[in-house]
Each structure stands twice: as structure tokens, then as C-alpha cells.
N, C-alpha and C positions, 0 to 999 in steps of 0.2 A: 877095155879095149876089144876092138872086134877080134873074133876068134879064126877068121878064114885063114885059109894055110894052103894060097897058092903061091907059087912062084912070084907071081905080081904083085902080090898083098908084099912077102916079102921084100922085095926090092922096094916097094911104097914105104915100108918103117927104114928101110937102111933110108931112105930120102927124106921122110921127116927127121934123122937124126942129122943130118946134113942139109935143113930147111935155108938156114943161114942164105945160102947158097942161091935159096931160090926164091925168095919174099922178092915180090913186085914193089914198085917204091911208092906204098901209100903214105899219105902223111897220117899225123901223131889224131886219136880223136881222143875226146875227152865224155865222160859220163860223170854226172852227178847226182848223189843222195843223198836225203837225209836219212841218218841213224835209225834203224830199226823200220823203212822202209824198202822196197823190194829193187834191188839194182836189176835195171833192163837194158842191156848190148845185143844191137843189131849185129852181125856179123861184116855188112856193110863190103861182101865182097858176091859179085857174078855168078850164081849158083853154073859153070859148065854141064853141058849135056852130057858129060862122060865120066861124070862124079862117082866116085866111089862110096865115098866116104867122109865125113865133117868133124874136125875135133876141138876141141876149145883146151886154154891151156895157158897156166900166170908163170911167171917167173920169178924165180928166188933173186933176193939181194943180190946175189954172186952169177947170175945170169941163166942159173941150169932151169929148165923147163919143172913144172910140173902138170901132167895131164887130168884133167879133172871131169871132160862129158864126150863120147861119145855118139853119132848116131850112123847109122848106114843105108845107102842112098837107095840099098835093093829092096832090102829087108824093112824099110823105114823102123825098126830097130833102137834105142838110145840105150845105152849105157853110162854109166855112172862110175867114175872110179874111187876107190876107196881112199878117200881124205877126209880126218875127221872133219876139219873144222870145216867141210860144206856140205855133213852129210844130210840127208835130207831139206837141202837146202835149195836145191840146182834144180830148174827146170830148161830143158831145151827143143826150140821149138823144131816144127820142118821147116821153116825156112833158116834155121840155126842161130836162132835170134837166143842167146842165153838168158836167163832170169837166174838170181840170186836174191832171195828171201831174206827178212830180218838180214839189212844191215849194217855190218859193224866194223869200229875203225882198222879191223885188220884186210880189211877188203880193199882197203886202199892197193892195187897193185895195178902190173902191168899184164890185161891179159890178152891172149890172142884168138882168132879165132883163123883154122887151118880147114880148107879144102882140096881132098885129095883126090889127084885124077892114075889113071896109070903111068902117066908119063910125067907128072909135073905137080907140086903144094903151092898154095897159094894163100896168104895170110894177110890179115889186115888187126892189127895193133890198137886196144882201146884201155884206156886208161882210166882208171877210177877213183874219185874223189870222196869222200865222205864227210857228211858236218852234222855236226848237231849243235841247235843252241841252248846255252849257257840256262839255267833257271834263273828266277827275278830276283835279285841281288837283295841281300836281307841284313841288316846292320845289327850284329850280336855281341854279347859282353858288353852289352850299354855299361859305363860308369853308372853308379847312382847319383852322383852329383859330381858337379867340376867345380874347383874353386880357382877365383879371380888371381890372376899375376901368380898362376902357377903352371906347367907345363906336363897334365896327366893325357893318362892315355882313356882316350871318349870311345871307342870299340874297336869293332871288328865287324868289314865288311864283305861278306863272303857270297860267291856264286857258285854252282858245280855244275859237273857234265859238262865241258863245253868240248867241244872239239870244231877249230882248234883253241889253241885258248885264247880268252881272250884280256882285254886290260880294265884294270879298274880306276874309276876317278872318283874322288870326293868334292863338294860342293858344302857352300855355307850360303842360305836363303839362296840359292839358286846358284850362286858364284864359284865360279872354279876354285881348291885350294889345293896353292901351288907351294910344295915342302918351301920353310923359311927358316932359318936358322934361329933356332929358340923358341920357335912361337908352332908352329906346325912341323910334324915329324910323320911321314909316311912308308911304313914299311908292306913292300909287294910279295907275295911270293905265292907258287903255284906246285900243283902236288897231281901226278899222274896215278888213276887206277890201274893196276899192272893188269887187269881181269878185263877190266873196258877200257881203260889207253884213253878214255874220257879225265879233263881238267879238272881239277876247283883252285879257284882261285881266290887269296884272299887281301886285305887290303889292311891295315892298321892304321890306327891315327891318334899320333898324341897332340894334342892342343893345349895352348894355351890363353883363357878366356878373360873377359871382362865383362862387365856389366851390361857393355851394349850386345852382348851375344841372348840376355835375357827374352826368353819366349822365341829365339831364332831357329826355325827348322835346319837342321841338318842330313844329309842326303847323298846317296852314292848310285853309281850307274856302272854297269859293265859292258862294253865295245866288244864287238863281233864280229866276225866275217864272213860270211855263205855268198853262193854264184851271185845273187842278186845284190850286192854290194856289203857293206859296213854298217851295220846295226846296233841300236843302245836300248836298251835298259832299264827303266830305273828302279831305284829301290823306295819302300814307304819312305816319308820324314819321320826323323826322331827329333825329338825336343829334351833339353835336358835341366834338371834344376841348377841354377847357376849360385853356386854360393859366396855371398859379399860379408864382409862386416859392417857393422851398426854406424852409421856415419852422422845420425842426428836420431834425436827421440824426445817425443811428443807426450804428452799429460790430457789424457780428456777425462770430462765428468759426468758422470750419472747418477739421476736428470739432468738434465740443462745447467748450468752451475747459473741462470738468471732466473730462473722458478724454485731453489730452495726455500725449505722453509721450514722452521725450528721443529723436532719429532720427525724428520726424514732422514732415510738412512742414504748415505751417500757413497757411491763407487768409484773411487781413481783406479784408473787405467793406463797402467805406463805402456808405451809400445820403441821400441828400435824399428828403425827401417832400415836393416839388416838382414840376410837371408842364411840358416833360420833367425828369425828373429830372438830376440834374448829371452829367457824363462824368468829370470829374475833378477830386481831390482832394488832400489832404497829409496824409500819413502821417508819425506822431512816433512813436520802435521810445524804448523804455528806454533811457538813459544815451548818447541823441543830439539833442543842442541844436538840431539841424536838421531840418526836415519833409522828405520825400521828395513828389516828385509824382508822381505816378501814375493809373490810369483808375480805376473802381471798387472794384480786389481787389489786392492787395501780396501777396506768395506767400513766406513765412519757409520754408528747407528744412531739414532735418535738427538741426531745433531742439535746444538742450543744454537744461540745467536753470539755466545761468543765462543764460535768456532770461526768465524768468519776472518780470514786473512790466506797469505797465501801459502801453494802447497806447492813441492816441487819430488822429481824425481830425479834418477841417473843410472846407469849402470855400476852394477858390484865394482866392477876392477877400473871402472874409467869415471871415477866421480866428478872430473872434468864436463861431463858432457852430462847436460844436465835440461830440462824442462820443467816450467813454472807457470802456475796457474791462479788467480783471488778467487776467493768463494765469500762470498756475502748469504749468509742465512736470513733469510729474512723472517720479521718476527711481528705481531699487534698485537696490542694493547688496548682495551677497554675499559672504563671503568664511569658507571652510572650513579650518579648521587640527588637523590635514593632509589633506590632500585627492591627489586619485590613487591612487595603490598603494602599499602601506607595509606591510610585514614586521616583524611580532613578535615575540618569542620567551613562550612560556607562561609564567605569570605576575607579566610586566613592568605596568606601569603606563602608562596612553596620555591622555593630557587630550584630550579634543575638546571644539572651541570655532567657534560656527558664528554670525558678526558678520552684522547686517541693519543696510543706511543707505538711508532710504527716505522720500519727503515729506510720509506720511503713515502711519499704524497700518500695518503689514504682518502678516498670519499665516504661521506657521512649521511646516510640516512635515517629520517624520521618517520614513524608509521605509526598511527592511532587507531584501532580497531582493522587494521590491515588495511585503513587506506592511509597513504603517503602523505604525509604534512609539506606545505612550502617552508616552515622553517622551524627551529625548535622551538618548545614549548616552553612559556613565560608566565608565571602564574602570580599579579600582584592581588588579587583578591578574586579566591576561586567562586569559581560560579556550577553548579549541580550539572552544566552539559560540559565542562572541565574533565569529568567522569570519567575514565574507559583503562583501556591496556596499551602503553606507549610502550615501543619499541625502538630502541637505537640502534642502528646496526652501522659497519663499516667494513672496507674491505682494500684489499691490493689487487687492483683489476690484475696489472702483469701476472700476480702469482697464483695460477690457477688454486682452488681451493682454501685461500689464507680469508676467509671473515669470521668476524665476531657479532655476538650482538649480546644486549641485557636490555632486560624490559623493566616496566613500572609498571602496576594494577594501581591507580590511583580513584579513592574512593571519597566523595563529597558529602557529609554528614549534614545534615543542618534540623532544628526544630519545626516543630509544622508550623506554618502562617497560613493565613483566613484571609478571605475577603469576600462578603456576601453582595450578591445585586438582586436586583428584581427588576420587573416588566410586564407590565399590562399586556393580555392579548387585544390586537386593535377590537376585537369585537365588544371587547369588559368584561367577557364570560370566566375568563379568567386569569390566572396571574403565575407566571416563570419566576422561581426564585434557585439561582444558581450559588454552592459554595465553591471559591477556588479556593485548592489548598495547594501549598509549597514547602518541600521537606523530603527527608532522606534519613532512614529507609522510607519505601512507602509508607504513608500515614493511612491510616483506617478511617473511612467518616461515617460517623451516625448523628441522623434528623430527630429533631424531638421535639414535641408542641411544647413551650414552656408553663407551666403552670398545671396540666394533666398527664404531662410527663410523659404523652405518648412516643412511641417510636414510629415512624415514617418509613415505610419496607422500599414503598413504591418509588426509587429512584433512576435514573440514566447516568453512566459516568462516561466520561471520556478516557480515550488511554493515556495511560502513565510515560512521561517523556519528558527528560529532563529536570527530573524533581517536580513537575507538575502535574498536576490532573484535577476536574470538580467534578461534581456532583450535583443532578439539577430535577427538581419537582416541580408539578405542575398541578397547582391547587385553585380551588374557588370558595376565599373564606366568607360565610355569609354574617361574619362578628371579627372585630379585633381582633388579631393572633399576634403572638411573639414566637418565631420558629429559632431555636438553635440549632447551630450548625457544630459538633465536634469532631475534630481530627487528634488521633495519637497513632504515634511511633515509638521506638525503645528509651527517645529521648525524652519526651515528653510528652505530654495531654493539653492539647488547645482548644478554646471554647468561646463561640462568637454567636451574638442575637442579633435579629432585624425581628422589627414591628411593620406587623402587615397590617392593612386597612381592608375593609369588607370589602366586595366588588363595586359595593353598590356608591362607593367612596373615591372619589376619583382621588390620585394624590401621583408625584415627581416620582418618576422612574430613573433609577440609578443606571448608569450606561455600563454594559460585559466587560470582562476582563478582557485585554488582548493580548488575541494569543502570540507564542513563540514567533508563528511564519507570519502573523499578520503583524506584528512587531516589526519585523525585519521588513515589509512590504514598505508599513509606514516611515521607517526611518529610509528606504531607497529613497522614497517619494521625497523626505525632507529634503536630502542631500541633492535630487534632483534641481528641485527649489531655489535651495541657498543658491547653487551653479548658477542659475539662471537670472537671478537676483545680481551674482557678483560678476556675471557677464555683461549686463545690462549696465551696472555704476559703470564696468571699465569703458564700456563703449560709450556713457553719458562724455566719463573724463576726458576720453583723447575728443571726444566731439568740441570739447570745451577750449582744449589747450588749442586743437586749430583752429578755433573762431577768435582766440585772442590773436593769435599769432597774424590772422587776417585782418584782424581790426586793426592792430599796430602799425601794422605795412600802410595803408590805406589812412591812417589817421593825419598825415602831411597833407595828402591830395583833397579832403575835405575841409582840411582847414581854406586852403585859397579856394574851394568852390561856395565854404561861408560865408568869405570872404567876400564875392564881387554880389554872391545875394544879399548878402546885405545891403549893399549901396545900392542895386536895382530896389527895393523896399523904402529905403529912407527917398531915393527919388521919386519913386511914385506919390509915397504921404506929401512929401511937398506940394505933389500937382494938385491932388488932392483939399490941401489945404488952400491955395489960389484960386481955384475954384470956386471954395465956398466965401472967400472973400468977394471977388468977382460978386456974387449973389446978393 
């Protein structure tokens, strides 16, 4: 407070305590802040040119003044009077515009601002508001789960610091929820800081859920109120795990339960659609009266094919409710007769016979030297290109991985056979004589002059194929020869002669063996032949049946055309005959 100590300063404080008396009749103004920013009051009165002095000043509940700033109109001068709760707080300007720092809800008052002349105070009334909002509403003490057709409590949603305070809503996926008797319970309540006179507010809620709340956000918002209207809020979504019981349960297999197949190990899997779902259940296997207990999965190994039937499960305590599943193992069968390695002799007879036992359609292949036969092999008197490695194989297309196969090495024996030719060169210079031999193992052949018993080195062979191959020299005998021809294998030793005649000696040349592919040439060409042969009769025949069938038709109509020629003939000889009478 100013210090001057005239008579008129005097009489000026007995007239402020007596202001009452002399406020001009401003209306009410208002000031608003937020929390912990700086409140700014004009003074919002006339500065008089006879001013002394400016004071500011709030008032108690109970009406009595408190003076809180100073300043002086000579001096420009401010004082500050000692109150804690503004102290270093107050700033005041020259034109008595008051400022308050950081602030807080006890600033909410009525304060004044007074200008004093010698004769006369003059005051004008401003009133102060303060807000502050709420923080973002935060939903705490989540339950850790809620269970169905029961009524727990889901949390707790809390805001703080509001001033003033303000209300809390709850929401389900976005929808208001509105307290209902048994099913939703919402308890409100709110709690002042005695130090900051700042709210919190919180919200409870007990619920009760069902199945369709599964995966549903839930959510809450807090309502405000500051100069600028009504404000909200909201808070994250929470989601909560909704707990059901087991209402059906299901049986599945691992693999596939249509790709088993006997030596697989096999997984059942029971599940509840439950939440949590069940840990453990009972397992019933085919042709056992007993349930097995177990946690989710039962693990069958090295399954046979008479495991196949059905499997089922249930729950421990509710063997009512139950799921069931067939498992078909599937299984093949092969078996080749004869199979391995088996030795022949040339033109024996061999049955092969190649059995499939299998759980379903199997297809059967044949392959001979690793190429694919059109159909299996039939053997009424085997022949040397019979020879090879037959493989049967078979499979279950559906069943990934299920074939079998067994082979046959089958081996054609036979003794050597001969057949010697010859052939003049056209010149006569000299003369070809070929031996074919036929036989299994190969046969060895050696040449030899008969009668000096030479050996013959100089020969050309062809390759081996089939059980066949010859042997072929080219000689110019200038005398009678007899050449033998010998073949041996482990079977036996064959021996064949031809008599050659000098070059100088013309004589009947014996016509080549033929061969394998010119064999098969010849027999095309036959087959050609006959075709052609029995195409030609069929088309003589039907030429024949239509010439009857025409001559038939036609055999009426020529009778009456014989018919009138004749009588044109026997009339003419008449004339004829008259004639020579005449004569």
C-alpha cells in the first residue's frame, strides 16, 4: 500500500473502506483461462486526470476485500502486497491492466480493479474463470477375460485434472451403453485434488457378454466444458477375450486321411470350438471298446491296412458330444511269376503272370529294356529277341508315393545252328562264302580247309543281335575245296561243310540268309500283298452280286424284246423263202 501520509491520502483509505458507496454501476465482466496460463484483466475503467492512485483487489466468500497490487499515478510506483498465494505472481501494468501468472483453479474469484481520485473511487468488477481439460480417458483394470451369461466387471475408465469436471460414457463398437438391469452396471464417481482442486474422474463397468461381443471394441469418452462450448474425448479401444464353452468338436487327419498308406504315421486332432478351447480329450481307434485320453493329437505309427475304419473323439466330461471320421489305409500288392533271373532254352514256353491286390483301381505297367510294352508278355515258344529285363510295375495314382514294381531278367539259351551259302563275284574272279550262325551264349566260329585242316584268320563278321550273327570270306579257289564252317557255345560244338568248285568252274549259287529287318521288310511287303489280293476278290464279289441282281430285274423285259424278234426273223426267212420260189 502506498505510503504517503497526507491528510488526503487519509480521507482516500477511510473512502476505500466505504467504496461500497461509491462504485459507479458497471456491469458483471467476465475473464477466461486456461490452467497454468497467465490471467489478463483490463481494468476497463476511465483513467481521470486527477488520479492518485490505482488498486486491485478479490474478495472473500464472506464479502471482505483483500488488496493484493498497488501502483501510484505520481510516482508510477507498483507495489505488491504480501499474499502468498500471488506472490510472485502479479504483474501490473500503467494502464492497470492486472496480469496473473500460472493459473489455478483458486483464482476463480471476484476481482476489482479501484481508481482513486481525491474526492471520489471508482471500480469496475471482473470475474475469473478457470478450465482446464480433462486428459484422454484411458480404460484400466482390463478383466483378462469375460465369460458368456455372466455379469463381471470389464474395467475401469478413468480421466484426471479436469476442471470442471466432467462425465464419462461408455460405448460397445461405437454404441452408447445405457446401465440395464443385469446385463450392464455403471458406477460414476469423481475425486478432487485438495492441492489442485483439479477432478479425476472415473467410470466402472460391469457387463455381461456373449458370443456376439467376440472381437467387439470397446470404448469410453469424457465430456467437457471450456468458453468454447462442450468437448469429448475419447479413449483407445480395448478388445477383450470372450470366454464360451465347447458347443461342437471336430476330428481332422494328418495327411489327408485319402493319401494314406500302410507304414504312415498318422495324426488325429481333436479340437472344441470353445474359447479356451479344451486340452484334452478321448480317443476311440476301431475294434477298441475303450477311449484313450490324451491332449489334442493321438499319433497312430506305421499304420497297416487293417487299421482302416472309423475313428472318433469327445470331450473328458461330455462324452455326448462327440466327432467321427473312416480312415481307409491304402495298401498294393504285387507279385511276378517268375520274377529274378530265369534261363530258357529256345523255343520252350514260359507263362508270365504279374497278380495286383490293391484298395483301390491300380494301373499296370509293362517295360522291357526300359521301353514300355503295349501289353504283357506272352511267351508260347520263345524266340532269342524274347531276351531282355521285363519290368511290371503298378501304382495308386490318388496315393502320392504308393508303387511297386518286380522285374524279370529273362535269358534265351539255344545250341548253335549253321547255314552256309556262297556267291560268285559277277566278274568269276572270285567267290563269297558266308556262315550264319544262331545260338545263345554267343557261339565262337572258326573256318578250316577240310582235308589240310587249315585255319582261315581272314574273316568279316557282322554284329551279334538276337542270337544271330555270320561270318563271311572271300576266296578264289583255283581246285575243289570243301570249306567247314564251326560254331561252339557252352552248349554245344556245331559243324557244317560246303564244297566249292574252282573259279574256273561255273556252278548254282545258293541265295543269303535274311536278315532280322529284312525279314520283317519281307513279311510287310507280304501282308501288303495278301491286302491287296483280298481287297480286289471283295470288290470282284460285290461287282458280281450287282450284275446279278441287274440281270434279274431286267430278265422279264428281254424276254418280250425276244419275244417280237423272233417273229420279225421267222417273217423275214418266209420272204425269203418266196422269193427263191418265185425264181
Amino acid at each position: 500500500m502506498a505510503s504517503e501520509a497526507t491528510p488526503s491520502c487519509r480521507l482516500v483509505f477511510c473512502l476505500l473502506i466505504s467504496a461500497a458507496v461509491l462504485r459507479p454501476g458497471l456491469g458483471w465482466y467476465t475473464v477466461n483461462s486456461a490452467y497454468g496460463d497467465t490471467i489478463i484483466m483490463p481494468c476497463r475503467l476511465d483513467v481521470p486526470q486527477n488520479l492518485m492512485f490505482g488498486k486491485w483487489k478479490y474478495e472473500k466468500p464472506d464479502g471482505s476485500p483483500v488488496f493484493i497490487a498497488f501502483r501510484s499515478s505520481t510516482k508510477k510506483s507498483v507495489q505488491y502486497d504480501d499474499v502468498p498465494e500471488y506472490k510472485d505472481r502479479l504483474n501490473l501494468s500503467e494502464n492497470y491492466t492486472l496480469s496473473i501468472s500460472n493459473a489455478k483453479i483458486s483464482d476463480e474469484k471476484r476481482f476489482v480493479c479501484m481508481l482513486v481520485t481525491e474526492d471520489n473511487v471508482f471500480e469496475a468488477p471482473t470475474v475469473v474463470k478457470v478450465f482446464k481439460q480433462p486428459s484422454q480417458p484411458e480404460i484400466v483394470n482390463k478383466a483378462p477375460f469375460l465369460e458368456t451369461e455372466q455379469l463381471k466387471k470389464l474395467g475401469d475408465c478413468i480421466s484426471k485434472d479436469s476442471y470442471p469436471e466432467g462425465n464419462i460414457t461408455w460405448y460397445r463398437s461405437g454404441k452408447v451403453l445405457q446401465p440395464l438391469d443385469g446385463a450392464v452396471v455403471i458406477i460414476f464417481k469423481k475425486e478432487m485434488d485438495p492441492v489442485t482442486q483439479l477432478y479425476t474422474m472415473t467410470s466402472s463397468l460391469e457387463y455381461k457378454t456373449s458370443k456376439a461381443d467376440i472381437q467387439m471394441p470397446f470404448t469410453c469418452s469424457v465430456t467437457y466444458y471450456e468458453p468454447s462450448g462442450q468437448k469429448i474425448i475419447q479413449s483407445e479401444q480395448a478388445i477383450f477375450d470372450i470366454y464360451y464353452p465347447t458347443e461342437q468338436v471336430t476330428i481332422q487327419v494328418l495327411p489327408p486321411k485319402n493319401a494314406i498308406k500302410e507304414g504312415d504315421n498318422i495324426t488325429l486332432k481333436c479340437l472344441g470350438n470353445g474359447n479356451p478351447p479344451p486340452e484334452e480329450f478321448m480317443f476311440y481307434l476301431p475294434g477298441q471298446p475303450e477311449g484313450i485320453r490324451s491332449s489334442n493329437t493321438y499319433i497312430l505309427t506305421d499304420v497297416r491296412r487293417n487299421a482302416t475304419g472309423d475313428y472318433k473323439c469327445s470331450l473328458i466330461d461330455k462324452k455326448s458330444m462327440m466327432a467321427s471320421t473312416t480312415i481307409t489305409v491304402h495298401y498294393l500288392d504285387l507279385s511276378l511269376n517268375p520274377s529274378g533271373e530265369v534261363t530258357m532254352q529256345i523255343g520252350d514256353s514260359l507263362p508270365v503272370s504279374c497278380t495286383i491286390s490293391a484298395s483301390r483301381n491300380a494301373t499296370v505297367v509293362w517295360m522291357k529294356d526300359n521301353i514300355r510294352l503295349r501289353s504283357s508278355p506272352s511267351f508260347s515258344s520263345l524266340h532269342y529277341q524274347d531276351a531282355g529285363n521285363y519290368v511290371c510295375e503298378t501304382a495308386l495314382q490318388e496315393v502320392e508315393g504308393l508303387k511297386k514294381r518286380e522285374s524279370l531278367t529273362l535269358i534265351v539259351e539255344g545250341k548253335p545252328q549253321i547255314k552256309m551259302t556262297k556267291k560268285t563275284d559277277p566278274s568269276g574272279l572270285s567267290k563269297t562264302i558266308i556262315c550264319h550262325v544262331e545260338g545263345f551264349p554267343k557261339p565262337a566260329i572258326q573256318w578250316t580247309i577240310t582235308g589240310s585242316g587249315n585255319v582261315i584268320n581272314q574273316t568279316e563278321e557282322s554284329p551279334y543281335i538276337n542270337g544271330r550273327y555270320y561270318s563271311k570270306i572271300i576266296i578264289s579257289p583255283e581246285e575243289n575245296v570243301t570249306l567247314t564252317c564251326t560254331a561252339e557255345n557252352q552248349l554245344e560244338r556245331t559243324v557244317n561243310s560246303l564244297n566249292i568248285s574252282a573259279i574256273s568252274i561255273p556252278e548254282h549259287d545258293e541265295a543269303d540268309e535274311i536278315s532280322d529287318e529284312n525279314r520283317e521288310k519281307v513279311n510287310d511287303q507280304a501282308k501288303l500283298i495278301v491286302g491287296i489280293v483280298v481287297g480286289l476278290l471283295l470288290a470282284a464279289l460285290v461287282a458280281g452280286v450287282v450284275y446279278w441282281l441287274y440281270m434279274k430285274k431286267s430278265k422279264t423285259a428281254s424276254k418280250h424284246v425276244n419275244k417280237d424278234l423272233g417273229n420279225m426273223e421267222e417273217n423275214k426267212k418266209l420272204e425269203e423263202n418266196n422269193h427263191k420260189t418265185e425264181a
